[in-house]
N, C-alpha and C positions, 0 to 999 in steps of 0.2 A: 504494500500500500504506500501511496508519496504519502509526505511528509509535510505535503502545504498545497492546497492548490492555488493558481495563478496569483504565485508569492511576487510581496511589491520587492523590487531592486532597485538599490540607492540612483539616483538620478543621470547620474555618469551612462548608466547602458542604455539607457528609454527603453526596455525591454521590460516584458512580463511574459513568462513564460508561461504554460499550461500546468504544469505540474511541476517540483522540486523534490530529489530524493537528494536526505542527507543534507551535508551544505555544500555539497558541487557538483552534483547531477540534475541539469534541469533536463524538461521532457517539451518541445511544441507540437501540436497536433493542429498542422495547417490544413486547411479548405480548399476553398475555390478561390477564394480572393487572393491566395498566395500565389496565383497561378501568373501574375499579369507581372511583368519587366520590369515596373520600377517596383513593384512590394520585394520581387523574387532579389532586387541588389538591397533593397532596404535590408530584408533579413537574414542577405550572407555579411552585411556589414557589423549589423548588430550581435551576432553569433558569434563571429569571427573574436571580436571586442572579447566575448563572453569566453572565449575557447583560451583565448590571451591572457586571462584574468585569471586562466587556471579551472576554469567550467569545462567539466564534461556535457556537452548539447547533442542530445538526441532530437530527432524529426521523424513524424512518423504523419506522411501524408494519405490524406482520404483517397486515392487510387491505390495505396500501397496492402497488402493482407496484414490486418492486426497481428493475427496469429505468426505471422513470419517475422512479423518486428520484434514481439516477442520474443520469439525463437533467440533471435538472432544478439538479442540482449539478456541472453537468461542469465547470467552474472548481477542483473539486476533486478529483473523480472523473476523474481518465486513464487510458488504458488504459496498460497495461504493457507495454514490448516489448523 
C-alpha cells in the first residue's frame, strides 16, 4: 500500500505525484492529457528534476497493463496479506 497519496512537494519540483512509497518512490498514473507535446516535455522535465533529487519515478500509463507494471516493479509492488 503507498504511503501518501498525491503527496504535496516543497515548491522547487511543481510536481505532485499520484502516489509516494516511503520517502523516494513516487508513483504517476498518466491519462490522456499526458498524451499531447508540450505536457509529455512538461513531465520528463519535472521527473527528471525529481530523478536528480535522488527520487525513484515510476509511470504507469492508461495504455500500458497494470498487471505488467506491476510485475515489473514487484520489489515494490507486494501483495498484501
Amino acid at each position: 500500500m503507498p504511503d501518501e497519496a498525491q503527496p504535496k512537494f516543497p515548491n522547487e519540483f511543481y510536481v505532485q505525484p499520484d502516489f509516494r512509497y516511503g520517502q523516494r518512490i513516487v508513483v504517476f498514473c498518466d491519462g490522456t492529457p499526458h498524451d499531447t507535446p508540450d505536457v509529455i516535455e512538461d513531465d520528463r522535465r519535472k521527473r527528471k528534476a525529481l530523478e536528480e533529487a535522488g527520487f525513484v519515478v515510476l509511470v504507469w500509463r492508461y495504455d500500458e497493463s497494470l498487471d505488467d507494471f506491476v510485475c515489473q516493479h514487484s520489489d515494490i509492488f507486494t501483495p498484501v496479506r
